[in-house]
N, C-alpha and C positions, 0 to 999 in steps of 0.2 A: 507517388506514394502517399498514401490518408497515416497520419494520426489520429490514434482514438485512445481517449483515456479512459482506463478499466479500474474503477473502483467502487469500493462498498464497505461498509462498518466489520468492523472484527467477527470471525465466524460467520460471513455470510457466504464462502468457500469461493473467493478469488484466484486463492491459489488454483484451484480446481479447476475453472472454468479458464484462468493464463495456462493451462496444460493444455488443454483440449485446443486453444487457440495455436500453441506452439507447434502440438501435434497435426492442425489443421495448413501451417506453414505460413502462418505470422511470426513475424520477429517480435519480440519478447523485450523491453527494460523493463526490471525487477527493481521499482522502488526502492523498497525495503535491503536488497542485498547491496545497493548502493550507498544505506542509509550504515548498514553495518559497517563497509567501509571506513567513513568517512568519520568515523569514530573510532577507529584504531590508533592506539600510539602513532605520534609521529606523523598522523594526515591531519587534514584544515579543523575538522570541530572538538577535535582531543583536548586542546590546551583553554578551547573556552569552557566547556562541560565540566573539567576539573577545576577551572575556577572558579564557579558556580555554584557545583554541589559539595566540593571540598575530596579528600581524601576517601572518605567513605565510600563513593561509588566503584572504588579498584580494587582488583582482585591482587594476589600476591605478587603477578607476574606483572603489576603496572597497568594492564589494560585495562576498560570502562567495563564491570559487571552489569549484563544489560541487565539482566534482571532484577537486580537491586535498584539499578536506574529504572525501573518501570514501576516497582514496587513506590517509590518514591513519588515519581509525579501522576502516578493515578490516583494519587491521595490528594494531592494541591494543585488545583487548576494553574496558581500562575507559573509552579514549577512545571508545568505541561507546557504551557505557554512559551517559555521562554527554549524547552530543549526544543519544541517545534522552531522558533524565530532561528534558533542556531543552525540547525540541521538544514531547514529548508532551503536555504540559498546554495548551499554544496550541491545537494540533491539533485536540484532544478539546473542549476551550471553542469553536472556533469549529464543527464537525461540530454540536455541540449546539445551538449557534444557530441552524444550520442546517435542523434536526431538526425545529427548533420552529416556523422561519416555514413549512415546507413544511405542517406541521400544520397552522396557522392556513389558510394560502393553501387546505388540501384538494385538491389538484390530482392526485395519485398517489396508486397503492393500495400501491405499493410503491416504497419508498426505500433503497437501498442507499447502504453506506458501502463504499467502495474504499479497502482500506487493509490493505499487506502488513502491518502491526506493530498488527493489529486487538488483539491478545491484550496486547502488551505496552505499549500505549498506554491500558487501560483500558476500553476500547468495546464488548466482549460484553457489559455490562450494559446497552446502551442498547439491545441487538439484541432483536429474536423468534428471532430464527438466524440461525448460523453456516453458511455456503456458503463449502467447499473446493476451490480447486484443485488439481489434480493433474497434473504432468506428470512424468517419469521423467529420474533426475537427468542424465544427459546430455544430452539432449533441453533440459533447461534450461540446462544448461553453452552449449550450442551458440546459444541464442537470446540468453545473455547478452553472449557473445562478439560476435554479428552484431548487436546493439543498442548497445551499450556503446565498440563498436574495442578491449574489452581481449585480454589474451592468454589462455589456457584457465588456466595456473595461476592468473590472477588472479580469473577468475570463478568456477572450485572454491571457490576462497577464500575468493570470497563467500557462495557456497554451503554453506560449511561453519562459517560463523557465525549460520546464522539456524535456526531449528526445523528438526527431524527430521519429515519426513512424519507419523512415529506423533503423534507432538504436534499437529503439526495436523491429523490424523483428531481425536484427541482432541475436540475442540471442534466440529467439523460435526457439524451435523446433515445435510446434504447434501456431496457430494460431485461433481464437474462437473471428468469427466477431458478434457486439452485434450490427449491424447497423438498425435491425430487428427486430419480435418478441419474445416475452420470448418463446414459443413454440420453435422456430427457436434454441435459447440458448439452451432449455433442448436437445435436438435432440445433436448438438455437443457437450454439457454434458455427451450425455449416452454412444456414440461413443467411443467419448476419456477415461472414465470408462473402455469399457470393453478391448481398447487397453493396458491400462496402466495397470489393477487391477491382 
């Protein structure tokens, strides 16, 4: 079974092209719905997050308001810094749990890890390769905007705290430009399948 790690900057439609892979019959870890996890009451990065940011980040019912936690450290880099140092270690512990029963089980010849923060979470060493998204910076401005309800300054914003394209060229070995149609997607979907599988 190859590990390939599937990432790219916000709005470059990851999501999109982890669908087309699912649907092509690669197994799937979803970064991010790990990340949601592991910030619920009662699991590992709950009780550092709320010592950190205080009160303010919770909603009535106790839990971490993401959204008000995003609102907050897309404003101050070391408040970014630090929920990334939190989070990452849970993440990357349970991806590799993961890693392993999928081994055991045998079931796929290929396992990806969906995970924008692939590089600064630690995870290219667990990979065979690095698969690039690409889409062109407005183009993602504009899907963060229609995903998100924020405003465009808000989503530049976000866009302009995370890697430079060059940076993550750096690290693909493949590249899968999503500037196009989902047709376009499946096509360098089914390609890189049967290079990798």
């Amino acid at each position: 079974m190859k590990v390939i790690g599937l990432t790219g900057g916000t709005g470059s439609g990851k999501g999109i092209v982890s669908q087309c892979l699912r649907d092509a019959g690669a197994a799937v870890i979803d970064a991010d719905e790990i990340a949601h996890e592991i910030i619920k009451k009662g699991k590992p990065a709950y009780e550092e997050l709320v010592d950190y940011f205080g009160l303010q980040i919770l909603q009535e019912d106790g839990q971490i308001f993401r959204r008000k936690l995003g609102e907050i450290v897309f404003r101050e880099k070391e408040k970014l810094e630090f929920l990334n140092r939190c989070t990452h270690k849970y993440i990357a512990r349970e991806i590799s749990r993961q890693i392993q029963e999928a081994k055991e089980l045998g079931k796929a010849k290929l396992m990806i890890i969906d995970a924008p923060l692939l590089v600064e979470a630690g995870l290219v060493e667990v990979c065979d390769a690095v698969w690039v998204v690409y889409a062109d910076e407005e183009v993602r401005a504009r899907r963060v905007i229609e995903r998100d309800g924020i405003t465009w300054e808000t989503a530049k914003a976000r866009i302009a705290t995370q890697k430079s394209w060059e940076e993550y060229e750096r690290y693909a070995q493949e590249v899968i430009d999503n500037s196009g149609t989902l047709g376009q997607v499946q096509v360098q979907v089914k390609n890189l399948m049967k290079k990798y599988a």
